[in-house]
N, C-alpha and C positions, 0 to 999 in steps of 0.2 A: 549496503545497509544491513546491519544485523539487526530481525525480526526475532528474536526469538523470547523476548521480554514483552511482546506484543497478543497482549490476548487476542488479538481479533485474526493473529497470524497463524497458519500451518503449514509444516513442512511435512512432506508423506514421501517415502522416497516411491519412486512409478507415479507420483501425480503432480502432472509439468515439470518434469525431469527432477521431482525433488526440490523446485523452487519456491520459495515462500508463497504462498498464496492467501489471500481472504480464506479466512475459513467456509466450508460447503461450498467453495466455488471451485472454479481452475483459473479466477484472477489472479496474475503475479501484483503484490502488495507494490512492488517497484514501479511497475509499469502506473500506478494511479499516480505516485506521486511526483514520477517523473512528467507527467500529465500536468500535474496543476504547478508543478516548474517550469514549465515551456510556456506557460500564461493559460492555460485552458481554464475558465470558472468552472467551478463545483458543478454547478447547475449544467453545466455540459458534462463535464465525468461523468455525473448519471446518469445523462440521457446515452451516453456510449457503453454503459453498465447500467443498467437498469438493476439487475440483481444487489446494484449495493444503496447502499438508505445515503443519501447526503449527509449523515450523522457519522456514517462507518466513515463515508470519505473525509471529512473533517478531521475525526479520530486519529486517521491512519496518516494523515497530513502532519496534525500536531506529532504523532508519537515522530517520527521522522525527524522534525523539524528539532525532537528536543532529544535527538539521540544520534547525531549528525557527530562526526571525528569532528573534534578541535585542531585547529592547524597549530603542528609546532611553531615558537621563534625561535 
């Protein structure tokens, strides 16, 4: 997934190897949305990240959701 179109996302290189994260955290942005792909409700993403609003996880759901590779025919 490329983040970088992602305001709520930051790369730092030395913070979590350089991988996207929530901004102010050391959440990798992947690891939530890969979260609520596996079936997990919101309402659990936060309670397993408390540092993020159910509004961010939403956000970073949709942004994902509408910036996902189209598969060639």
């Amino acid at each position: 997934m490329e983040w970088s179109d992602c305001s709520l996302v930051e790369q730092i290189p030395g913070k979590a190897a350089g991988q996207p994260v929530v901004k102010g955290t050391r959440i990798l942005a992947d690891v939530i949305v890969e979260e609520f792909e596996s079936g997990s409700p919101i309402e659990e993403i936060h309670e397993n990240y408390p540092k993020l609003t159910e509004d961010t996880i939403r956000k970073l759901i949709s942004f994902a959701n509408s910036h996902k590779p189209q598969p060639h025919l």
